[in-house]
C-alpha positions in Angstrom: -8.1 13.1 -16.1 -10.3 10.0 -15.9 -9.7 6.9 -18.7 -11.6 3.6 -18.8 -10.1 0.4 -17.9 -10.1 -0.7 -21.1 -11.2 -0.3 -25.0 -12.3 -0.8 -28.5 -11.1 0.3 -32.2 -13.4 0.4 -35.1 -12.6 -3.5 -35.6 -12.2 -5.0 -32.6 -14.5 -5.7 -30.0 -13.5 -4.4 -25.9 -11.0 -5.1 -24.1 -10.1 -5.1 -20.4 -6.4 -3.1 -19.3 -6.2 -3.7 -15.3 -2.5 -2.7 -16.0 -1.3 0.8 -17.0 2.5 1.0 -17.0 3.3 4.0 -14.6 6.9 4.6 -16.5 5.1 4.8 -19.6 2.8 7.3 -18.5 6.0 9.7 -17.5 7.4 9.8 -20.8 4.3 9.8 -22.4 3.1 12.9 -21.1 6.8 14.9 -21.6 6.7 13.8 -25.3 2.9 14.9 -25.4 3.9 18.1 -23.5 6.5 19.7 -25.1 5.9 18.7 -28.8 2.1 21.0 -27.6 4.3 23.4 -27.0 6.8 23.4 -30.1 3.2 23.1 -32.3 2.1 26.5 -30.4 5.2 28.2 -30.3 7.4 26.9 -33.3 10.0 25.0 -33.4 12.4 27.9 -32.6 16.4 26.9 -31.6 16.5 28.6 -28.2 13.1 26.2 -27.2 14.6 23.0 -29.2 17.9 23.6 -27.3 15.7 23.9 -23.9 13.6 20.5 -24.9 16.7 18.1 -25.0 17.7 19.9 -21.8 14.7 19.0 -20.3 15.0 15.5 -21.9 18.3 14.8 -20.5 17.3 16.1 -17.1 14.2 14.2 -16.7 15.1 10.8 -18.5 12.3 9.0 -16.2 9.5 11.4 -18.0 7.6 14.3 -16.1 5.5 13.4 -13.3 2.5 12.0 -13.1 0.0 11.1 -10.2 -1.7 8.2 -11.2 -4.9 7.5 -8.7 -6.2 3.9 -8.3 -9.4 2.8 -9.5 -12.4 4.7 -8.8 -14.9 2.0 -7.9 -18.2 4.1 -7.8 -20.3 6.6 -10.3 -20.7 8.8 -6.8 -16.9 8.9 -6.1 -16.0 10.0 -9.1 -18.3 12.7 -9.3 -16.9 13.8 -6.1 -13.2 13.7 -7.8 -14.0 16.0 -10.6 -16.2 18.0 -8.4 -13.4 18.6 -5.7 -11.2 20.1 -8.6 -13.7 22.0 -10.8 -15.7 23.7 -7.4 -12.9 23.9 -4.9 -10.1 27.0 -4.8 -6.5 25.8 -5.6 -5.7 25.7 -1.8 -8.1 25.5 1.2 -7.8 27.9 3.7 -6.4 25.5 6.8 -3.4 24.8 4.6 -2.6 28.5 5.1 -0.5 28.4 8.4 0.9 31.8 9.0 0.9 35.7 7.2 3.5 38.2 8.7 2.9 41.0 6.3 5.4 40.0 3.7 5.4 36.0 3.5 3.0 32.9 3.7 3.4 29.8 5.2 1.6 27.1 4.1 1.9 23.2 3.8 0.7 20.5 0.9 0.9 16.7 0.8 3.8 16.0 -1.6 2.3 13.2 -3.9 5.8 12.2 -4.9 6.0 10.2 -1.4 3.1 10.9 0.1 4.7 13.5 2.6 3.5 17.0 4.5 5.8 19.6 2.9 5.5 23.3 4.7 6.8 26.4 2.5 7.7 29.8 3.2 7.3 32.2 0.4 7.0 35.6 -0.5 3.6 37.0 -1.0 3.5 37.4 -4.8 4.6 34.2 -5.3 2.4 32.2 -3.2 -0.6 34.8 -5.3 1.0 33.8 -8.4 1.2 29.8 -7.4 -2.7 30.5 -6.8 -3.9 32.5 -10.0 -2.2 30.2 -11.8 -4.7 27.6 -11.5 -7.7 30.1 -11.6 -9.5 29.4 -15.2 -9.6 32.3 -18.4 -13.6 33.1 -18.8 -15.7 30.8 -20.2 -13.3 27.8 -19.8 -14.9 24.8 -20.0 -13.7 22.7 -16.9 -14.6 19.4 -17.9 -14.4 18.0 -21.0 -15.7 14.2 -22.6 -13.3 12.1 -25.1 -13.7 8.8 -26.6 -16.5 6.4 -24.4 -17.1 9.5 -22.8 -18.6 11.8 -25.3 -22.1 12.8 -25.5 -21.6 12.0 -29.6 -20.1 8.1 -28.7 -21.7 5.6 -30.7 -19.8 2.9 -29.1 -21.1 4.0 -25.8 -24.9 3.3 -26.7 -23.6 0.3 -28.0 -22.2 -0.8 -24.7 -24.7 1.0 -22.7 -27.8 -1.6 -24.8 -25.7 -4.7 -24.2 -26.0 -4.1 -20.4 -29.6 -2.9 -20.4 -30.7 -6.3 -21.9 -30.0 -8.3 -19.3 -31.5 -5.5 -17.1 -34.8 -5.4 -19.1 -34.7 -9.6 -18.4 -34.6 -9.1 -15.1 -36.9 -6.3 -15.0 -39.4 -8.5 -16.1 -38.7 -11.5 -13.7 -39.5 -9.1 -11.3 -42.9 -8.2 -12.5 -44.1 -11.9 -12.7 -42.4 -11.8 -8.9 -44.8 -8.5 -7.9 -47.5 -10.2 -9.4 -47.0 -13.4 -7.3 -46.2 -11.5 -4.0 -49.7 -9.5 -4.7 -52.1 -12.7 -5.2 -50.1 -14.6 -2.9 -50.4 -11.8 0.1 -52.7 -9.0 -1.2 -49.8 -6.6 -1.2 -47.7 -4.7 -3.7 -43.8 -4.8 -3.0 -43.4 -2.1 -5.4 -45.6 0.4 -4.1 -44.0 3.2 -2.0 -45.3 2.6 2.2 -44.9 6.4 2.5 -46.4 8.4 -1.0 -48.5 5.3 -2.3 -46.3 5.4 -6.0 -45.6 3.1 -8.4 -42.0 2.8 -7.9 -39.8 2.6 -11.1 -37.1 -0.2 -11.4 -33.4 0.8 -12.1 -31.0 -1.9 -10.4 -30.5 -4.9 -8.3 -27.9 -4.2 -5.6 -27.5 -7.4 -3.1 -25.4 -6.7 0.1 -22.6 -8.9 -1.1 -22.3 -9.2 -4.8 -23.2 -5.4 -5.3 -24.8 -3.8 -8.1 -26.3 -6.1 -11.0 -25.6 -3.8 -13.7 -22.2 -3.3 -12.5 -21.7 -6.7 -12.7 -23.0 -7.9 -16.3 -20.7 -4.5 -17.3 -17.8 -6.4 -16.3 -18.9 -10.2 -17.7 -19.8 -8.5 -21.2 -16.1 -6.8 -20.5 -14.5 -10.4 -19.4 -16.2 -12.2 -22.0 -14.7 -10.2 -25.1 -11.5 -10.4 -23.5 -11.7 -14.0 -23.7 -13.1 -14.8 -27.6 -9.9 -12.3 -28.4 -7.6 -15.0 -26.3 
């Protein structure tokens, strides 16, 4: 799962989080957990006796893996695409296969540790199939900022693209000057001859313009709310 660094309500304008409290999430995601589970499967006594068990077992929440920041539109496409094209184990975790058991070893995300396991056949399958998606499951799914259906997001998505249409066209009147100046056009491709389109500024050590105003329009709300 992937969240913003921040957000709006209805009322208020956006806000900046660079903080997300990692207990919090724990006990947020056992509460969220089982009561999906008492809504599917009713709130039957053997179940409601098996939910405080779990509570008082696990008083520090169920686990969570919280990644850092993803700093890039292309790493994050590689995250989602690592879990939504990639089998539930690669092959060279596999270590061994006598007939009757598998040996294999994972990265235990609890402290970063190699863990190697020896198991029985079927249950290594079963630990496998287990993740292997019913037909016609979607894989990913959009909430929130992210939906196709987001207002807010064309909202957010036209504040940035002002200032990119203002510097669009300081770079036209800069073409223009470069082409008087020196008889050639900077934005014509050397190789194909084509007009090429603008999309983004990126300098070597400020990074990507639009990336940048994102985060001023970001900073800037957080402050009129302070």
């Amino acid at each position: 799962m992937m969240v913003t660094e921040g957000g709006k309500g209805k009322v208020t304008i956006w806000r900046n989080f660079k903080y997300f409290s990692y207990e919090a999430l724990r006990k947020r995601w056992q509460k969220i957990l089982l009561d999906a589970i008492i809504k599917r499967e009713g709130n039957k006594d053997s179940f409601r006796r098996l939910k405080n068990k779990i509570y008082k077992n696990n008083k520090e929440g169920f686990y969570v893996h919280a990644k850092n920041e993803i700093k890039s539109a292309k790493i994050a496409a590689k995250y989602i695409g690592r879990y939504v094209g990639r089998p539930a184990i690669a092959e060279s975790r596999i270590l061994a296969y006598d007939g009757k058991r598998v040996t294999f070893k994972y990265k235990r995300h609890e402290d970063n540790k190699e863990v190697i396991e020896k198991v029985p056949v079927f249950e290594f399958i079963k630990k496998v199939i287990i993740h292997i998606p019913d037909k016609n499951f979607k894989m990913v799914r959009y909430f929130g900022l992210y939906s196709r259906r987001s207002k807010d997001k064309d909202q957010f998505i036209k504040m940035i693209d002002k200032k990119i249409v203002q510097i669009k066209k300081s770079i036209e009147r800069w073409e223009y000057r470069i082409l008087a100046s020196f008889g050639v056009d900077p934005c014509k491709c050397p190789k194909c001859g084509s007009k090429m389109k603008f999309n983004d500024i990126v300098y070597p050590r400020y990074g990507s313009m639009r990336e940048y105003f994102k985060k001023k329009f970001i900073n800037e709300g957080k402050e009129k709310l302070e």
